[in-house]
C-alpha positions as CSV (number, residue, x, y, z in Angstrom):
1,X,6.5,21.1,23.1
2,X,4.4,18.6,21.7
3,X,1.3,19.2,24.1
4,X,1.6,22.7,23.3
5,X,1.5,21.7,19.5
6,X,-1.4,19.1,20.2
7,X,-3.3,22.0,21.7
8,X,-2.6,24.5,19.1
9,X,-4.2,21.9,16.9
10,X,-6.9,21.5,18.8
11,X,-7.7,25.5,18.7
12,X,-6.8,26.0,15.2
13,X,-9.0,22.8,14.1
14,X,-12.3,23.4,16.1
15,X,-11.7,20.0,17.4
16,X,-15.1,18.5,19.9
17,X,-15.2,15.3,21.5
18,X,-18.6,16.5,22.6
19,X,-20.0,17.0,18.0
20,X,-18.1,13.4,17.4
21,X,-19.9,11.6,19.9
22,X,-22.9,13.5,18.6
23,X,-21.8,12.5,15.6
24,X,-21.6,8.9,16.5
25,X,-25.1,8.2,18.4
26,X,-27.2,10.7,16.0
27,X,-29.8,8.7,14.0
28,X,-29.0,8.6,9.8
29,X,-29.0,6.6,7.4
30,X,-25.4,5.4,7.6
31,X,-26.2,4.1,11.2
32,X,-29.6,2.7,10.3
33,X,-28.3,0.4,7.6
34,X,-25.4,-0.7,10.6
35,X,-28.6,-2.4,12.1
36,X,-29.3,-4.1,9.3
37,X,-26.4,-5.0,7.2
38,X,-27.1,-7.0,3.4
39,X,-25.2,-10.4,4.3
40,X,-26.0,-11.4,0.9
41,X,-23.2,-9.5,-0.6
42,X,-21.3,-12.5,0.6
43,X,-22.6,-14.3,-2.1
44,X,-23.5,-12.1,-4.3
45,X,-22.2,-12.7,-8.1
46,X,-22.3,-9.3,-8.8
47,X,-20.1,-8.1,-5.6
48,X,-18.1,-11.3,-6.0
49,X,-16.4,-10.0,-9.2
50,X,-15.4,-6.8,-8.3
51,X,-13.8,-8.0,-5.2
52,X,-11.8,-10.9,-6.9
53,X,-10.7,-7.6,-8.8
54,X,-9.4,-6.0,-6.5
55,X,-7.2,-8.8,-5.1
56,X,-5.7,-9.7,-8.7
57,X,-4.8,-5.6,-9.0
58,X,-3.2,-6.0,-5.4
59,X,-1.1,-8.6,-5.8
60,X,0.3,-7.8,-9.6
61,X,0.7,-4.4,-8.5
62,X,2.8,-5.8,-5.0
63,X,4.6,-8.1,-7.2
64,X,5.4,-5.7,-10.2
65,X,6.5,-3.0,-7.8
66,X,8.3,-5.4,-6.0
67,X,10.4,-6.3,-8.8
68,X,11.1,-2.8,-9.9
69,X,12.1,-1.9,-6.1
70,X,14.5,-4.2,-5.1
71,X,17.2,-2.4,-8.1
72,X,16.0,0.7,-7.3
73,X,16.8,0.1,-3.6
74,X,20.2,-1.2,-4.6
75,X,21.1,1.7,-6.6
76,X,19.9,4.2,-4.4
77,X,22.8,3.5,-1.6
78,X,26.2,4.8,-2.0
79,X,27.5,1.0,-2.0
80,X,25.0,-0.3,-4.5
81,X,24.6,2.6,-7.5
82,X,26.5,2.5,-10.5
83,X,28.2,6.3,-9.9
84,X,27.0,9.3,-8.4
85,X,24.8,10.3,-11.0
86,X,22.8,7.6,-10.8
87,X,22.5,8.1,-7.0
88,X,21.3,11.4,-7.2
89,X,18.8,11.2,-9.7
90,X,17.2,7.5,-7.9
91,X,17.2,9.7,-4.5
92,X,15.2,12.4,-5.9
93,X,13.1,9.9,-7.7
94,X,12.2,7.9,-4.7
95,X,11.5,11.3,-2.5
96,X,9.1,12.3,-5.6
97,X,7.0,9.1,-5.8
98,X,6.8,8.9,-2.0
99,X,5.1,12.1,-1.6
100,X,1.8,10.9,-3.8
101,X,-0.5,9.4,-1.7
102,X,-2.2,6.4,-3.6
103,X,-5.2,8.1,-3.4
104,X,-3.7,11.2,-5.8
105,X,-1.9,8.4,-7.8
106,X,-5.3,7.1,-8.7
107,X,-7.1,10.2,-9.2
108,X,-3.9,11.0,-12.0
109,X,-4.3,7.5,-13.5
110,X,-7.7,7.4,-13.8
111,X,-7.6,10.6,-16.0
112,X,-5.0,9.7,-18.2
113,X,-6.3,5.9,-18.7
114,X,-9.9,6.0,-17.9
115,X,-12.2,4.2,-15.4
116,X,-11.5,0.4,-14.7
117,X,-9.0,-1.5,-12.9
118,X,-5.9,-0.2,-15.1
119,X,-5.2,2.7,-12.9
120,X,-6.2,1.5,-10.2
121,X,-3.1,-1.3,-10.6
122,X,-1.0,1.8,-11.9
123,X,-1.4,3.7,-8.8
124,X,-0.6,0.8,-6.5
125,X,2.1,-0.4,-8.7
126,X,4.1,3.3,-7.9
127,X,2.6,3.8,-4.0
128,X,4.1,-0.3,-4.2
129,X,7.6,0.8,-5.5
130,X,7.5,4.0,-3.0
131,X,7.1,2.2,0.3
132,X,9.3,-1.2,-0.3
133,X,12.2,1.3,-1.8
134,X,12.1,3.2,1.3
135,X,11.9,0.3,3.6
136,X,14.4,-1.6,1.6
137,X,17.0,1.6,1.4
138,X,16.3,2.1,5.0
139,X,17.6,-1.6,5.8
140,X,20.4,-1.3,3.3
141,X,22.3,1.0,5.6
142,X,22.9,-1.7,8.4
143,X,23.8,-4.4,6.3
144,X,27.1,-6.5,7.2
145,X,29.7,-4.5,4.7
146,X,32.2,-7.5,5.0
147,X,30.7,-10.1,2.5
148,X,30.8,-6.8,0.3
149,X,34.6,-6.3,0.4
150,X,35.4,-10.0,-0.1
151,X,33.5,-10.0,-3.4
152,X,35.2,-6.5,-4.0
153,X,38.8,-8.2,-3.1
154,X,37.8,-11.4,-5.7
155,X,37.0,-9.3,-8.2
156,X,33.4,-9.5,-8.7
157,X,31.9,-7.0,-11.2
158,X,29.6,-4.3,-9.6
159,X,26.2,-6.1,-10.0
160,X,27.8,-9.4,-8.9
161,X,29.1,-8.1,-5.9
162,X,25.3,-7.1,-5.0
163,X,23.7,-10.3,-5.7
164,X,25.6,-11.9,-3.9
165,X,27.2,-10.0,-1.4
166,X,24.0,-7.8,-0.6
167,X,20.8,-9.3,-1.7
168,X,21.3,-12.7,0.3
169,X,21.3,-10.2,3.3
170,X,18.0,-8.6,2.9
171,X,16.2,-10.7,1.4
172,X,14.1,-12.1,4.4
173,X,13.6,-8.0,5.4
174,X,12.4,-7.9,1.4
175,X,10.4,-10.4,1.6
176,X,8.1,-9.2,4.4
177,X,7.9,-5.7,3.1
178,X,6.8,-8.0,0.5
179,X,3.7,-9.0,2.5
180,X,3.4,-6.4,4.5
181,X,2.1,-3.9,1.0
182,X,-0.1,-6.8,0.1
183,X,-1.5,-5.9,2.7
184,X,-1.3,-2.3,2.0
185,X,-2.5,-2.7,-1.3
186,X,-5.5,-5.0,-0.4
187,X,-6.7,-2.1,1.9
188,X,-5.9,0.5,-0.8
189,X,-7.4,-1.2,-3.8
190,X,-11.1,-0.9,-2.1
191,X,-9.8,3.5,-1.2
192,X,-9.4,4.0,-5.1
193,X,-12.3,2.0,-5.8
194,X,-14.2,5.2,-5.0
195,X,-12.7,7.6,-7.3
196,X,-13.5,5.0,-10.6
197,X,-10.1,2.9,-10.2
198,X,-11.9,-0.2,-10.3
199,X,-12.4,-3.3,-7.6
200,X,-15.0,-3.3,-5.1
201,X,-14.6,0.5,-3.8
202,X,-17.2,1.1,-7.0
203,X,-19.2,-0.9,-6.0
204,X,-19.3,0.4,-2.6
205,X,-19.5,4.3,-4.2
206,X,-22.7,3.0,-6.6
207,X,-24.4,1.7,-3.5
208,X,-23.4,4.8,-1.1
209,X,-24.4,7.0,-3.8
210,X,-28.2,5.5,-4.1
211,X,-28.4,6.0,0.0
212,X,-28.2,1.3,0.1
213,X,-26.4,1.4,3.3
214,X,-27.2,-1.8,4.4
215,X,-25.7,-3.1,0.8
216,X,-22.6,-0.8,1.8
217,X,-22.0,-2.1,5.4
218,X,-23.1,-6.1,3.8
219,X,-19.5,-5.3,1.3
220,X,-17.6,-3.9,4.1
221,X,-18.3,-6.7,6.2
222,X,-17.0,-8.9,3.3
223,X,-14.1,-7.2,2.4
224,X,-13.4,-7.1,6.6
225,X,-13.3,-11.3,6.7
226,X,-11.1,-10.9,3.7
227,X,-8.4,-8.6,5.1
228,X,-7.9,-10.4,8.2
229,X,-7.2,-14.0,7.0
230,X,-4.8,-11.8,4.7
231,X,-3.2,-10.1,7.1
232,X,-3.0,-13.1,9.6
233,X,-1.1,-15.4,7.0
234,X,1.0,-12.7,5.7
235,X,1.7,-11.8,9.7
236,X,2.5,-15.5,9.7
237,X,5.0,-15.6,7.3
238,X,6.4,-12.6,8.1
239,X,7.4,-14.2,11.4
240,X,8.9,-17.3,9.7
241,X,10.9,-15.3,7.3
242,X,12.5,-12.3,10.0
């Protein structure tokens, strides 16, 4: 079945290995400036700024949406939310914020806000609160239900009972979903960039708009170093903590 769906995709799509690699190896402008990339964005003042941008809007945006996640995970488990009504409405919530892509999150901000960094840390606050609810929920349903009942049998009130009967259990799983939408984020933050959300993505649409590829490719190569020391420490750490 899903070589017959592959190859109605192929039909339907127009799909050509033979117009990519045409694609690839024709000479423009994009490919040109490839030859030639603008090193000096590394130390460029003017790049420097909007990059340091866009790591301050990824990591509040991980670390606000982090916060707001972890209850929202709690109280979207049949164990952990207050009654049934809450339940229901966090479930539907959650399903609703996880089918907007950051991209359209951005897009809706940068509308209602403006241009700038504001929604750009708006949209990755909610895509933030999206995927670590998800994850988080997702673990939630294996936990260990006995340290649960023993602070049920002692007594403990309903929010005592998760902090320390549940959160003590996920919290090295948190932790590195944590991490792991920094990363996300970092990645994202430059994606939004290009539709006026701030950070260094508008920087990379004002030189892509005026045809400076070898500007363009100089950024990319920057914000490429950047992303994998990120992602090794946060790989790291992730390691330590699970």
């Amino acid at each position: 079945m899903a070589v017959g769906l592959t190859v109605l995709s192929v039909m339907a799509t127009g799909f050509s290995p033979v117009e990519i690699w045409d694609g690839l190896f024709r000479s423009n402008a994009p490919l040109r400036g490839l030859r030639n990339p603008d090193f000096g964005q590394l130390f460029s003042e003017r790049s420097r700024g909007p990059f340091l941008d866009t790591l301050r809007v990824a990591l509040l945006a991980t670390a606000a949406g982090g916060l707001v996640a972890l209850p929202l995970s709690l109280w979207s488990t049949r164990f952990g939310a207050p009654n049934r009504g809450v339940y229901a409405v966090l479930r539907v919530f959650n399903n609703i914020i996880r089918a907007f892509p950051d991209l359209l999150w951005a897009l809706l901000f940068v509308a209602a806000v403006g241009v700038g960094a504001l929604p750009g840390l708006l949209a990755l606050f909610f895509f933030t609160i999206a995927v670590i609810t998800k994850l988080t929920t997702d673990t939630l349903d294996g936990i260990d239900m006995g340290p649960l009942e023993a602070a049920d049998a002692a007594g403990a009130r309903h929010n005592e009972k998760l902090r320390v009967a549940v959160v003590p259990q996920i919290l090295p799983s948190f932790t590195s979903f944590l991490l792991y939408s920094f990363e996300l984020n970092l990645r994202g933050s430059a994606v939004i960039g290009l539709v006026g959300a701030g950070g260094i993505g508008q920087r990379l649409e004002f030189f892509r708009g005026q045809g400076r590829w070898e500007e363009v490719w100089g950024i990319v190569f920057m914000f490429f170093l950047v992303v994998f020391v990120v992602e090794r420490i946060s790989v790291l750490l992730r390691r330590r903590l699970v």
